[in-house]
PLY file of the C-alpha trace (Angstrom):
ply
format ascii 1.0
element vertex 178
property float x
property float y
property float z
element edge 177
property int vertex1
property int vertex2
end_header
67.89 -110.85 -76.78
71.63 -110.13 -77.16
74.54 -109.31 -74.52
75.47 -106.23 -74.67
79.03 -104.86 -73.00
78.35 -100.84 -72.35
81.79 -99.45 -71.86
82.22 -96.28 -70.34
84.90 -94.10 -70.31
86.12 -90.97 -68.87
84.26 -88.12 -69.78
81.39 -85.60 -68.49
78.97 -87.62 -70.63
79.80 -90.24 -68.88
76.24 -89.52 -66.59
73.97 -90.51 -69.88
75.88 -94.00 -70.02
72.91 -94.39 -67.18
69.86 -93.43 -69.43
71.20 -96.15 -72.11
72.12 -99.34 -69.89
68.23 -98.59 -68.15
66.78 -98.63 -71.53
68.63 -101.40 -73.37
67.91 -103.33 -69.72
64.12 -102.58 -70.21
64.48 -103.80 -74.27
65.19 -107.39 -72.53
69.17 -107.21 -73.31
71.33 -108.65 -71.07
73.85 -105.62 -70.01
77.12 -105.18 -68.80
79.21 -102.40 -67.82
82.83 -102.17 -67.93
84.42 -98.72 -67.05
87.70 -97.09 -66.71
89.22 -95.59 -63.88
88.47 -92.13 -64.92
85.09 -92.36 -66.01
84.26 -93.31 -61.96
85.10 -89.61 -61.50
81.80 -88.79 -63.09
79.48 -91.71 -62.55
79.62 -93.96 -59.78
79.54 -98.03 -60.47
76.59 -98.57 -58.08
74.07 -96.76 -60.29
75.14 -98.80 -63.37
75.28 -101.88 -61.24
71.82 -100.90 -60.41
70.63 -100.02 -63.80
72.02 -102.89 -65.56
71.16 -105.23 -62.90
74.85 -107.04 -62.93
78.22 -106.20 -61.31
80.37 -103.48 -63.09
83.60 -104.08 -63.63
86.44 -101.54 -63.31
89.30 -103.22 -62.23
91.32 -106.15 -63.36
91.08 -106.73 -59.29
87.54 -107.14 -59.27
88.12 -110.34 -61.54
89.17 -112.47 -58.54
85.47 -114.45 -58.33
85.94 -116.90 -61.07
88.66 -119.02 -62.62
87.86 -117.79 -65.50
88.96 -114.19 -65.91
85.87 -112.00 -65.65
86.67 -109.66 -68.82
87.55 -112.58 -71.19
84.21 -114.28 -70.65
83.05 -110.92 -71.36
85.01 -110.65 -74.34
83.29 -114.29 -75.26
79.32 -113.62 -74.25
79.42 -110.52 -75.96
77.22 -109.64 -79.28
78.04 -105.96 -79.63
80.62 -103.86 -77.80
79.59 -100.32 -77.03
81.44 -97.72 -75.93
79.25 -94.63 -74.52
81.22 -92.09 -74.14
84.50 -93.14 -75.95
87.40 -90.79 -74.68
90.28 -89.69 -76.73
92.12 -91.74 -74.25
90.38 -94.68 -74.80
90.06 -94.17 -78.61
93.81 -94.20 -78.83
94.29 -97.25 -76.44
91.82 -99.47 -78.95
93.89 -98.68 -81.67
97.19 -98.96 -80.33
96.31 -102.57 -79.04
96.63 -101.01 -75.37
95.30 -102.83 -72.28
95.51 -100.86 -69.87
92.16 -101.83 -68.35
89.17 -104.17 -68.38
87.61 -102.22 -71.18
90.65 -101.84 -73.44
90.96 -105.68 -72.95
87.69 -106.64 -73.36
87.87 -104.56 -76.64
90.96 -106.80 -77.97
89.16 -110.14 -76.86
85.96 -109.75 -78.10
84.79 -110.52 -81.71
81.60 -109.03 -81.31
80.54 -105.49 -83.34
82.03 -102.49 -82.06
80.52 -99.64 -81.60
82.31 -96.15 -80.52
80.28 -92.87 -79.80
83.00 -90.06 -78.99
82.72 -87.51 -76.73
85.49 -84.52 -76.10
86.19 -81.29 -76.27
85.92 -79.93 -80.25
90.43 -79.58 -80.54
90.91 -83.19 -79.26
88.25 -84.87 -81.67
90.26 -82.51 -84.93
93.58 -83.42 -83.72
95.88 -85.62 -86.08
96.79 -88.02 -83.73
93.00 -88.73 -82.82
91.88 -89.07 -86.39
94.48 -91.51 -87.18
93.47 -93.62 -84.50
89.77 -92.90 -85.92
90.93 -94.14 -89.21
92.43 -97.24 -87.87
89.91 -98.20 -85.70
87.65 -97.99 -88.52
89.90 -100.28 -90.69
89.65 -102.86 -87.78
86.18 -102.91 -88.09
84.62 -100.66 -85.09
81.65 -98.48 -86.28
82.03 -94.82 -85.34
78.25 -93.38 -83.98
79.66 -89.59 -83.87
80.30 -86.80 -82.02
77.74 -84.56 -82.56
78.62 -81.81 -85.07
76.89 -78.48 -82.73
76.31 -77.68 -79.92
77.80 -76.49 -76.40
80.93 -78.17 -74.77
81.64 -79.13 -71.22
84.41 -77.56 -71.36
82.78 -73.81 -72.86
83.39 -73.87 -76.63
80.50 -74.63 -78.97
80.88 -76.79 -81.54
81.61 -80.71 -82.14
82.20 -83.06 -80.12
79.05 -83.40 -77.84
78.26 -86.81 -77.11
75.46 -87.21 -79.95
71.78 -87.75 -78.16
71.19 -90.80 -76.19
67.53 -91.56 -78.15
69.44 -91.89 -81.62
72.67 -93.97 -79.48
69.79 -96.32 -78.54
68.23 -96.35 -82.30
71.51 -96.91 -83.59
72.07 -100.04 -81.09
68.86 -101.26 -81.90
69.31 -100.83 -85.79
72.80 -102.78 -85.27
71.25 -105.68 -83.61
68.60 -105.83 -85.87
0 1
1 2
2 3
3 4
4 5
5 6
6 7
7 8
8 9
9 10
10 11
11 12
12 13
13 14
14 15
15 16
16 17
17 18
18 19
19 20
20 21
21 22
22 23
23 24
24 25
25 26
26 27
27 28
28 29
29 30
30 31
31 32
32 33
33 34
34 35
35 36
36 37
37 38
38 39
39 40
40 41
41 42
42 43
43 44
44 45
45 46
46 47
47 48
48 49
49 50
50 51
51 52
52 53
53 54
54 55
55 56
56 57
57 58
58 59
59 60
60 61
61 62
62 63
63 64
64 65
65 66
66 67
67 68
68 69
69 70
70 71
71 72
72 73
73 74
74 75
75 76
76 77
77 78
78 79
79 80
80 81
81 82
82 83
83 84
84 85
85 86
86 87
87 88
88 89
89 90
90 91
91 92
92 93
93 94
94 95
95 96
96 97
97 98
98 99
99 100
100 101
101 102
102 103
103 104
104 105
105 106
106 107
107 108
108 109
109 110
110 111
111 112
112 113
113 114
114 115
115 116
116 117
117 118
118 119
119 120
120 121
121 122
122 123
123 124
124 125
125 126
126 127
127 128
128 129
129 130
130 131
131 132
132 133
133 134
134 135
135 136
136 137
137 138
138 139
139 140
140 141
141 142
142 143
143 144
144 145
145 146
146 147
147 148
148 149
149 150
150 151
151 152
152 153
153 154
154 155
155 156
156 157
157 158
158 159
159 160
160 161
161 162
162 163
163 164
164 165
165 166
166 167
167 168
168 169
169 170
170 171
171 172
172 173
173 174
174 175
175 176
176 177
């Protein structure tokens, strides 16, 4: 079975990060979480830590149990990076080469697949500055899984940007391991 990093970012849809690190636990993978700052606003760590059945990491500060820095041997274990849901924030760090945390430096030291599913409000996904760092990302090499093209926002408006549904996420994992 492979070792799979589930990052999480800051975002309503951060909650359904939960239903995917349960069920990719139950398929006999080997999960981590790594999440930002922000994304603790709308999940806590201790139900992933749960689900996943290993310690989340959030900070660089929680690193301080091995000589070995705990997001580099991350970085090195991992066989597919996945990002559930992927922020504009976060987006833009990846392809600006931006570590500003554990995930945006696990994403820089890993060689594993990458895979991004976006979720934001409808304006931010359109926006010039987040396609470009769509585009690049995709020249680096990450795999884009997403947003969903209907449907109603978070935020009020209907339309894209919906985290697409966690049974097809999990499909596509599966497909990209396969």
């Amino acid at each position: 079975m492979a070792t799979i990093l589930l990052g999480i970012s800051g975002s309503i849809a951060a909650y359904k990060a939960a239903d995917i690190a349960s069920a990719l636990n139950k398929d006999g993978h080997e999960v981590h979480c790594v999440m930002t700052k922000s994304a603790t606003e709308f999940i806590p760590p201790f139900t992933l830590q749960t689900l996943s059945r290993n310690p989340v990491l959030v900070s660089l500060q929680d690193e301080k149990n091995s000589w070995k820095p705990g997001h580099i041997d991350l970085a090195d274990r991992a066989d597919l990076l996945v990002v559930v849901p992927a922020s504009a924030n976060t987006i833009a760090n990846f392809a600006n080469g931006l570590a500003p945390d554990p995930l945006c430096s696990i994403y820089l030291a890993t060689r594993a697949k990458t895979l991004i599913c976006p979720a934001m409000n409808g304006k931010m996904w359109d926006h010039v500055a987040t396609q470009r760092n769509v585009a690049q990302l995709k020249l680096d090499g990450a795999d884009f899984f997403g947003p969903d093209s209907n449907g109603m926002l978070a935020c009020g408006y209907e339309g894209k940007g919906r985290l697409m549904p966690v049974d097809e996420i999990l499909d596509y994992i599966r497909k990209s391991l396969a």
